[in-house]
N, C-alpha and C positions, 0 to 999 in steps of 0.2 A: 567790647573789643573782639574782631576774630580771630582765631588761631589756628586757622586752617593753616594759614601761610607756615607754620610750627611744628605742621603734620610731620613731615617727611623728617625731619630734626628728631620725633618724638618718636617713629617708627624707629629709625636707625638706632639711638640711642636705648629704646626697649630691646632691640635684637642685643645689643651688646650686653645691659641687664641681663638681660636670661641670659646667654651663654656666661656670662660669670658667675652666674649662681647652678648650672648645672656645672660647671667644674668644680666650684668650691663646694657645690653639697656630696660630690665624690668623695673630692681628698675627706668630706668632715666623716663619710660612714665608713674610711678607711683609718680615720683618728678624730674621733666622738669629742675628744678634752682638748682640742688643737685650739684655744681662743681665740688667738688670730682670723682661725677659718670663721669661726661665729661670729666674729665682732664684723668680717666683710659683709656673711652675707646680709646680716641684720642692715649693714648702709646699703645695699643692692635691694635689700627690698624696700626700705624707706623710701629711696631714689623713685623708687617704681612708684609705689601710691602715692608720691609727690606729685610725679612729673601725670599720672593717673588722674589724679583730681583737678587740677588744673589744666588740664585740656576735654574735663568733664567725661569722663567714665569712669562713671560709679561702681559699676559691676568690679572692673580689674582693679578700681583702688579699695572698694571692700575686701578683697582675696588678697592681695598685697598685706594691707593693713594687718589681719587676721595672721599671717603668718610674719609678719614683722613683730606682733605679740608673743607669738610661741618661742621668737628668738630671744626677745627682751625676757622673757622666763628663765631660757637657757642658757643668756649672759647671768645672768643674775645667782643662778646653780638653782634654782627650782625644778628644773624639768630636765633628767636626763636625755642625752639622744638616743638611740635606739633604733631597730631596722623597721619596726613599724614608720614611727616618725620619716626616715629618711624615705618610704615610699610616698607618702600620704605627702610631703614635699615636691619629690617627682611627678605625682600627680597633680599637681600646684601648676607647677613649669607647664605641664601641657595642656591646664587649661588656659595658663596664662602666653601659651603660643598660640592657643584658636582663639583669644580675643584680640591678639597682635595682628593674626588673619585676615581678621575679619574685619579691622578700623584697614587694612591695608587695599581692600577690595573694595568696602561700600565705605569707608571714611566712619564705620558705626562697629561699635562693640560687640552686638547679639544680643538676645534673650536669656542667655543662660546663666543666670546668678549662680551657677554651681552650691546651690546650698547644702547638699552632700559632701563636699570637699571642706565646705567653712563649718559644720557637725562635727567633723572629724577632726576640723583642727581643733575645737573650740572643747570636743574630749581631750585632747592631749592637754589643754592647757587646765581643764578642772580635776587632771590627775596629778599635777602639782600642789606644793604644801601653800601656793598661794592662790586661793581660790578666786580673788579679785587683780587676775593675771593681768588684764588691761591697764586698770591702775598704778602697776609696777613699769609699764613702760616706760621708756625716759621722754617719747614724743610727748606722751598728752602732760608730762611735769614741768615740761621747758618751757610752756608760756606762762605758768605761776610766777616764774621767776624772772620770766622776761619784762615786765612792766618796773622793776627794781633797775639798779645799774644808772643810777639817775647822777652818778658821781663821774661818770664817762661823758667829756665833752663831745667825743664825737656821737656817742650812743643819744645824746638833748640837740641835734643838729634841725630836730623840727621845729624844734623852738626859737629857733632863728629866719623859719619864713617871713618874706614879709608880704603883706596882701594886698590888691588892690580896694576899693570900696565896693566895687559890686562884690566881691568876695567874702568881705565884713558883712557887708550887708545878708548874704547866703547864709553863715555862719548864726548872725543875730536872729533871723526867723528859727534855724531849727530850733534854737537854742529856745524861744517861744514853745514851739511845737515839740519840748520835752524830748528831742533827740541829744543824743553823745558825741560831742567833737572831741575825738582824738587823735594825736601826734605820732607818725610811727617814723623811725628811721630803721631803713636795712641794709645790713653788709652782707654784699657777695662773696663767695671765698675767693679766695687768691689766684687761685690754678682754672677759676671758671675762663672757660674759652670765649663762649655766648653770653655776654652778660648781659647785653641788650633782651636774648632773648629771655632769660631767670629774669631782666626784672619786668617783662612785659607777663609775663606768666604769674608773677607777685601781683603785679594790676588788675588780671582775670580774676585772680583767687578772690583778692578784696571786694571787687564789685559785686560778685554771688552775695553780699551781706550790706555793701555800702556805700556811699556815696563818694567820690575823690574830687576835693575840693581844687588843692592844690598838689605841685610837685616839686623838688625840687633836688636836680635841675628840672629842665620844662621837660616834657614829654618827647617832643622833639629832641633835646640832647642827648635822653635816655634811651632814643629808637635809633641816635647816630653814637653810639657807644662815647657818647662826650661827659664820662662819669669815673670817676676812681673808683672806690669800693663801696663807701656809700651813697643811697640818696633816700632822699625824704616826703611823705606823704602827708597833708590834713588832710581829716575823711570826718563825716557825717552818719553816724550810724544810731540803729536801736539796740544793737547787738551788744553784748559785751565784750569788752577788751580783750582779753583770754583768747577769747573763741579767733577774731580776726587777727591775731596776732598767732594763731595755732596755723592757720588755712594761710600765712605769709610764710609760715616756717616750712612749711609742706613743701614747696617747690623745691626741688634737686639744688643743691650747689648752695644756698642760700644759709649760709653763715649764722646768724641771728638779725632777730627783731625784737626793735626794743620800741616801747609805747606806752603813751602815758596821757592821761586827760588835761584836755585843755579847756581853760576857763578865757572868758571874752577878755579879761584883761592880763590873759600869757599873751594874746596874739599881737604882733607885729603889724604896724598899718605900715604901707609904703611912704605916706605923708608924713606921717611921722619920724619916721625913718629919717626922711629928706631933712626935717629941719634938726633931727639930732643930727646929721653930720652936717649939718650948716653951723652947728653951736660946736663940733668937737674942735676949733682951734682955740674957740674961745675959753671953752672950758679946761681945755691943755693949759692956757696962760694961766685962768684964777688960782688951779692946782699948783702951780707954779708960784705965783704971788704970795699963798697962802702960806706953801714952804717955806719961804724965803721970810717972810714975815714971822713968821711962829714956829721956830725950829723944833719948842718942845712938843708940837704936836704931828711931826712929822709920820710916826710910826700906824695915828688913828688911820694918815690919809690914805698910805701906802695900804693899809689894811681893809679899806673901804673898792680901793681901786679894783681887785678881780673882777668884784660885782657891777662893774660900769664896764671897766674895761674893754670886754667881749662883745656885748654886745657895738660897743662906737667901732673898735676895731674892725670886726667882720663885714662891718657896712660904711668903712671910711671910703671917699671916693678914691683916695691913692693910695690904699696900704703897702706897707711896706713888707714887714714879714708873713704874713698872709699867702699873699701868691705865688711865695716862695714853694714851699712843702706840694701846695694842689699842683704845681706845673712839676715838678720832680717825679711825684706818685705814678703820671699815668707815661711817665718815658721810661720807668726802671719796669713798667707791666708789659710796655709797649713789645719784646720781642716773645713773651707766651702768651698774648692774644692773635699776635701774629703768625705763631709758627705752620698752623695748621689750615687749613678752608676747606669745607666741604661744595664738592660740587657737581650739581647732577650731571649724570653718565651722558646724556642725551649732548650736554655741550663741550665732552671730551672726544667723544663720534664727531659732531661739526667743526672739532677742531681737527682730529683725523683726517678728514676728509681735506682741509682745505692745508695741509701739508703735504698729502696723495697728490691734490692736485700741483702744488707746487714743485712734487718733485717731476711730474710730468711735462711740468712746462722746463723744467731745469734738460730735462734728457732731449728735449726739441731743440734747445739753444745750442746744445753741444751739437745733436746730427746737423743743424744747419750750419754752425762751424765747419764742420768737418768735412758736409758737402760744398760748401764754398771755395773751399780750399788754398784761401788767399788771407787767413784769420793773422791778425796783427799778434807776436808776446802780447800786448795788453790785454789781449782782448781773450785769452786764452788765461791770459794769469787772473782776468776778472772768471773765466768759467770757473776755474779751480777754486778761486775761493767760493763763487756761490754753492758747489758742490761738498765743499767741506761743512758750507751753512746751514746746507738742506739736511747735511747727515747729522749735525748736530743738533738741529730742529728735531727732527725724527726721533733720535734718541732719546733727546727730552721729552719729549709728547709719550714715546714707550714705557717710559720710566714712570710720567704719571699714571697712566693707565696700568703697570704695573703694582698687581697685591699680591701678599702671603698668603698659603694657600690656605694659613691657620684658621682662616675664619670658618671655612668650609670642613676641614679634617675635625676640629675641636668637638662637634656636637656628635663625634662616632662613640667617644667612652662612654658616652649615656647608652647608646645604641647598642653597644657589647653585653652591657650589664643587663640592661633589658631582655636581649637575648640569651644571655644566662641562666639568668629566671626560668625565663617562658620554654627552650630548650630540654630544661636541667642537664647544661652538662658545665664542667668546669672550664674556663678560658678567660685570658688576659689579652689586650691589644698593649703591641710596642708600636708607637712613629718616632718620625727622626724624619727630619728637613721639613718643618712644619714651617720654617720663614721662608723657603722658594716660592720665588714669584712667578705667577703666571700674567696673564692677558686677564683684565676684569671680566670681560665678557665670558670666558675662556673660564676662570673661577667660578662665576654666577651657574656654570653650563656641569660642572664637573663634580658636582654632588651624589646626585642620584646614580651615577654608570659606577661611582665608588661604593655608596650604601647596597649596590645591588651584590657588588663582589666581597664583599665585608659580611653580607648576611649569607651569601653562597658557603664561604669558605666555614662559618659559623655552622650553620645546618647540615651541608653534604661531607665538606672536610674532615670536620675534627671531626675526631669518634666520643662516646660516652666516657667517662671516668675507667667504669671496669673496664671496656676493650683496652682503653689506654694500659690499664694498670698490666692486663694481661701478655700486653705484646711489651713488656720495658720499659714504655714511656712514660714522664711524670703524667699524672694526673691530670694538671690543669695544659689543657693546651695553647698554645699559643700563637698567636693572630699577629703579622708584624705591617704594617703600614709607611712605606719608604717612601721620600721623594727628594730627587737631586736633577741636577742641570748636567746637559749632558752636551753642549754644543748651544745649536741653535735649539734643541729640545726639551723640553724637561719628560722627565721618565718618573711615572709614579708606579710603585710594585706595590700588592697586596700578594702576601705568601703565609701558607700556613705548616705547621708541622702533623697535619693530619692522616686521613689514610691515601689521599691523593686520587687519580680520576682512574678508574677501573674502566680500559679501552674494550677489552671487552662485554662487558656489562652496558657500555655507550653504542658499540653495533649492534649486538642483538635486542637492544630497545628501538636503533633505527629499523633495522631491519623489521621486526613488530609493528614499527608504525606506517611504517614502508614509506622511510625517506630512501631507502638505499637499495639496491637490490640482494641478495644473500654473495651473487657474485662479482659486484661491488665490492662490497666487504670484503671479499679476500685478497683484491688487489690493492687496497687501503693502506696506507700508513698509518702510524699512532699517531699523529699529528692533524693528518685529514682529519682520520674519526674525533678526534679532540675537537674539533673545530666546527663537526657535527653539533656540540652543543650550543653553539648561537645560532641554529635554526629557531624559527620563531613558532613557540607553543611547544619544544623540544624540554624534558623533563625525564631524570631517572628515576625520580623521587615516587616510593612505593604509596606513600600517604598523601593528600592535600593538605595542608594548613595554613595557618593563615601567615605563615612564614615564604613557605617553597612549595612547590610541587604546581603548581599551576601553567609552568613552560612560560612564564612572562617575566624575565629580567636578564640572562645573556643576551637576549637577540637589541633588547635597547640598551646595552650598554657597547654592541658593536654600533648602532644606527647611529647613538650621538657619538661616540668615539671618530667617527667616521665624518661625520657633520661637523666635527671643529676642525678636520684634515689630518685626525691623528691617527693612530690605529693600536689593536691590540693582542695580545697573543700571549698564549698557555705554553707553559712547560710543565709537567708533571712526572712524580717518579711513585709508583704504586707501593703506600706501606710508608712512604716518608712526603709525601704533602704535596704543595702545588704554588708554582707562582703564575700570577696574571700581571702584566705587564702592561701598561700603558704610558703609548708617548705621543706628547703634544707639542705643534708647534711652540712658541714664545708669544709669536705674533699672528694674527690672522690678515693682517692689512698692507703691509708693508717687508719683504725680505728683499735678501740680496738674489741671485739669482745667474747662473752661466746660458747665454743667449747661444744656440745650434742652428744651424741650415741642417735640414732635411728636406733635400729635393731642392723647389724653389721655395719652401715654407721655413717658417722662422719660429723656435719653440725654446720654451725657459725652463728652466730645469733647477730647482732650489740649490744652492749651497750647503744647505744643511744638512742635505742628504748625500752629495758627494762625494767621496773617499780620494780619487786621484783620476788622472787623464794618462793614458797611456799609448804609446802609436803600436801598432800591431801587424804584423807579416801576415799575409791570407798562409803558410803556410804554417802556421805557430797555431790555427785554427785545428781544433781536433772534432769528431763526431764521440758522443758518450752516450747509447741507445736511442740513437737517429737526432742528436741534441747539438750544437755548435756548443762548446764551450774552449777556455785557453787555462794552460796552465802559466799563473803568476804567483811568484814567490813563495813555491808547494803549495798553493792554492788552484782548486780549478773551479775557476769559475765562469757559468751557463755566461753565453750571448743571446742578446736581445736588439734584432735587427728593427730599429723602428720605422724603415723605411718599408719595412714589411707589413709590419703591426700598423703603420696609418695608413699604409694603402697608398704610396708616394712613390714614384718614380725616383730613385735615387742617381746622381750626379756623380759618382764615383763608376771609375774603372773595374771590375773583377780583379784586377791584378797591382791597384791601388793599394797600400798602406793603410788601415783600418786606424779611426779616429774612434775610440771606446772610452764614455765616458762610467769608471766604478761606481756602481752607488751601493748604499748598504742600508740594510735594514733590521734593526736589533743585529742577530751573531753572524746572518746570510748578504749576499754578495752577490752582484748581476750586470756584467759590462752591456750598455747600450751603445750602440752601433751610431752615429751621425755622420754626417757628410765634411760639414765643416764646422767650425768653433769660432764665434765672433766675440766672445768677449763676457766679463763679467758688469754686469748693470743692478743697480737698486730699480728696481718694478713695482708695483701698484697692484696687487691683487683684485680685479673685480670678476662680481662673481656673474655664473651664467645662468643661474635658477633653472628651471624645470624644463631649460632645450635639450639641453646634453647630459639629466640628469642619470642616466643610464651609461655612460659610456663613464667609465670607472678611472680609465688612464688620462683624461683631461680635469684639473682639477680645478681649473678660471681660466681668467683671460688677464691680459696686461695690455697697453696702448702705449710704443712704443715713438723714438722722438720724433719721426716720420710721423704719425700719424697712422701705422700701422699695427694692424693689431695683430699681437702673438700669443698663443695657448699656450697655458703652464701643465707641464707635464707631472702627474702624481708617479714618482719613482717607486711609490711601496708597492703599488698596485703591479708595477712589473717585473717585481722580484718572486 
């Protein structure tokens, strides 16, 4: 069988493995006796060399295995935990993330059997009081036990196949050829989602060793999940029972397996079969006659009947309480195999798109409405509802594409400690809003511009324990991690309480490097020079390592910040710390959006950026060092004439009433000057690639119900 088709199942599901075992081997080195935390990760690793061996890499399920052993020690109390142990764990994780890697890129594990890391484990487990620590595991003990239980009827459901003759006849040559027929049945657990897939991965397992006769149900109903909890295998093997009933337990989710040797006359012919339920009414009646005849022996027959019973029953043509229980089982499973589907990104894009387009064609019906000008109620009451459809379309479509950010944020408390370590200084990370959702794509994108500011605030921020200690503050410093919804934005902060950005110390390095000139610098704000450090190869850091100092990680974390249309920006206060601020759309494909005339052109302007519309007197216009700005409600705020800024002959009089649309960005504020105001539209963001990659105030394009196409104006850019 192949199980490529299982790959992408087996990646996802290893990412999530690991990220659950680097949060639980956290909380375990922060409480060593917590057994809860040990009993997980021991099933998180088992999981892994399960799902490991069965789609055939040895390498990651030897290292799994191996440390699935050290925990079965440590359930057991042999082996306490310890801060060795919890690194030489760590070290596990991240060899078992570059084999994750590397089946993710070439579909193959690597070379690297890590025998170093399995030495290390295989010390911790021979400094335990039980030197044959493998043997203590409960995995390799469950298949001793597993071929017992022979008093469970459904646990003997193999002994119920029944077989064709060329089948028998299979059977009858091995049985010649001195090989092992035997019966396995197995149950999935309950809560498995794929059970189709567990039990095709139980099918993989078994044929590494042996032959699969029969199935039951067919293969076919076990590839269309047409199965309750269990089903049943005869297999042909030289191997022993044990061993393939260990390599069926192996696989994730899989409940137990039970198996037991079959002799030529356990098996079930189908012929036979046939004419026992040709004789079961007749033999109903002699049971019958026979009671009725001889009352005092009624109790032998009833005594006799289990051992018939089952078998006529399970194979009557019409049974009756039978099909009872099997039709019930899989309608009460029926809504948690349901609840969930996983499905590739590639065809939630193509669904994207073909709602884009619909909502395109929706905005054309309305302008030809509108241009018509002779539109029936009906015919307006049907636009209205398809516009309610498209938006609830949309929504829906955004909603699946929307995740928590948690999958991304989660693997930073590894990153902290590590940097702890390697640092020596003291510090904790706090988050908060780990379930705000973003845009998948948007998630998949916004790891690294975080990791980059998570290890800045780590290295340059905080200060050493003494400084801390010296200047007041506690000791351990502290890293805080925020993300909330803010509109149409979500806003993620990274802030620390350390010694904060020293603006002087950030000019006289520009100036050093000669990004700036000395007289530059003096006309500078704190804010410019701040802003100095996402130049690219820019670094204040006195030392290299392999942390910081090399000037490569602000200027990519403005590039992509930028690239998903977000943006970001520093506050700092010198001596108490610093926040970086980052804000991202929701969506990158689809917004709402306020449609302007400027001149004869036509330009969209996001909603989510702005504040209010205001009409304005040219004489309520003031100059602030040669600057137009207005003063509203004790605010003054700059104007931005964009008839200016695109180079467009503007339609308005000098002595016109000014149309100023507010926008803002984070705490700042920037009326934009337009001619006229047509209205708010749902638009289609597409994008313009490498023509206008340089003009910063165009941020796509939209294709309006006309046919005409209008530029989306980036408002951050003109604040």
């Amino acid at each position: 069988m192949d199980v490529s088709q299982y790959l992408e199942i087996f990646l996802d599901e290893t990412n999530e493995h690991l990220q659950n075992l680097n949060t639980q081997i956290l909380s375990l080195e922060q409480d060593p006796e917590n057994m809860d935390t040990i009993n997980e990760i021991f099933r998180a690793a088992h999981s892994l060399k399960g799902m490991a061996g069965t789609m055939g890499y040895k390498r990651m399920q030897t290292l799994t295995h191996d440390m699935e052993n050290v925990f079965s020690e440590v359930r057991n109390g042999n082996i306490k935990v310890n801060a060795d142990m919890i690194d030489v764990l760590f070290q596990c994780l991240d060899a078992l993330e570059e084999y994750n890697t590397n089946i993710r890129e070439s579909s193959d594990e690597g070379t690297n059997d890590n025998g170093a890391l399995i030495k290390r484990l295989n010390n911790i487990m021979s400094g335990g009081s039980d030197e044959e620590g493998e043997k203590a595991s409960p995995v390799s003990e469950a298949p001793k036990d597993s071929p017992v239980q022979a008093d469970s009827q459904d646990s003997q459901k193999f002994r119920e196949i029944k077989l064709n003759e060329n089948q028998q006849n299979v059977l009858k040559e091995a049985d010649r050829q001195g090989k092992m027929v035997y019966g396995l049945t197995v149950k999935v657990q309950e809560s498995c989602i794929l059970k189709a897939a567990r039990a095709f991965l139980v099918f993989k397992a078994i044929e590494e060793t042996s032959e699969i006769i029969v199935s039951d149900p067919s293969s076919q109903d076990i590839e269309d999940e047409k199965f309750d909890l269990y089903f049943s295998l005869i297999i042909i093997s030289e191997e022993e029972l044990d061993k393939i009933v260990n390599a069926a337990k192996s696989v994730s989710e899989i409940e137990d397996v039970i198996g037991g040797v079959l002799n030529m006359n356990d098996v079930n012919s189908a012929k036979e079969q046939e004419e026992d339920d040709a004789e079961a009414p007749q033999t109903a009646a002699a049971q019958s006659s026979v009671s009725q005849e001889k009352p005092a022996n009624e109790a032998p027959v009833q005594a006799e009947a289990p051992q018939v019973q089952p078998a006529v029953q399970d194979q009557a043509p019409a049974p009756v309480s039978t099909p009872a229980p099997a039709a019930k089982k899989p309608a009460a499973n029926k809504p948690v195999v349901n609840r969930t589907v996983r499905v590739d990104i590639e065809k939630l894009d193509t669904l994207m798109n073909l709602v884009s387009e619909l909502i395109i064609a929706k905005n054309s019906l309305v302008s030809a409405s509108t241009m018509s000008g002779n539109s029936s109620p009906a015919v307006n009451e049907q636009i209205e509802y398809l516009e309610s459809v498209t938006t609830s379309l949309h929504e829906s479509v955004m909603k699946v594409r929307m995740v928590p950010i948690e999958s991304t944020v989660n693997k930073f408390p590894r990153m902290v400690r590590d940097l702890q370590k390697k640092l020596g200084k003291k510090m904790e990370l706090y988050m908060s809003g780990e379930e705000t959702e973003l845009d998948r794509t948007v998630v998949d994108q916004i790891g690294d511009p975080l990791m980059h500011l998570l290890r800045n605030s780590a290295d340059h921020g905080l200060e050493s324990a003494e400084v801390r200690k010296e200047r007041g503050k506690p000791e351990v410093g502290s890293i805080f991690l925020d993300a909330y919804q803010d509109g149409n934005n979500v806003v993620i902060e990274v802030r620390d309480d350390g010694n904060g950005i020293d603006t002087k110390a950030v000019k006289n390095k520009a100036i050093e490097r000669g990004v700036i000139t000395p007289e530059q610098g003096e006309n500078m704000s704190d804010k410019e020079i701040i802003d100095l450090l996402f130049n690219a190869g820019f670094s204040t850091a006195k030392v290299v390592s392999d942390v910081s100092g090399r000037g490569v990680g602000l200027d990519v974390v403005k590039s992509m910040i930028e690239s998903l249309s977000g943006e970001v920006e520093v506050k700092s206060k010198l001596g108490e710390g610093s926040t970086w601020t980052i804000r991202l759309p929701l969506t990158l494909a689809i917004i709402q959006a306020l449609m302007v005339d400027i001149g004869d052109e036509k330009y969209a302007i996001s909603l989510g950026s702005i504040q209010t519309i205001e009409d304005i007197s040219p004489s309520d216009v003031k100059l602030v060092q040669a600057k137009e700005v207005i003063q509203l409600r004790d605010l003054v705020i700059p104007l931005v004439r964009l008839s200016d800024i695109l180079d467009i002959p503007s339609k308005k009089n000098p002595e016109d009433n000014l149309v100023v649309v507010i926008v803002k960005k984070g705490d700042k504020q920037a009326g934009l000057v337009v001619d006229e105001l047509i209205g708010q539209q749902e638009i289609v963001i597409k994008s313009l690639g490498k023509y206008i990659s340089k003009c910063k105030i165009i941020s796509g394009a939209t294709v309006l119900g006309d046919g005409e196409v209008a530029l989306i104006l980036d408002a951050n850019t003109l604040i």
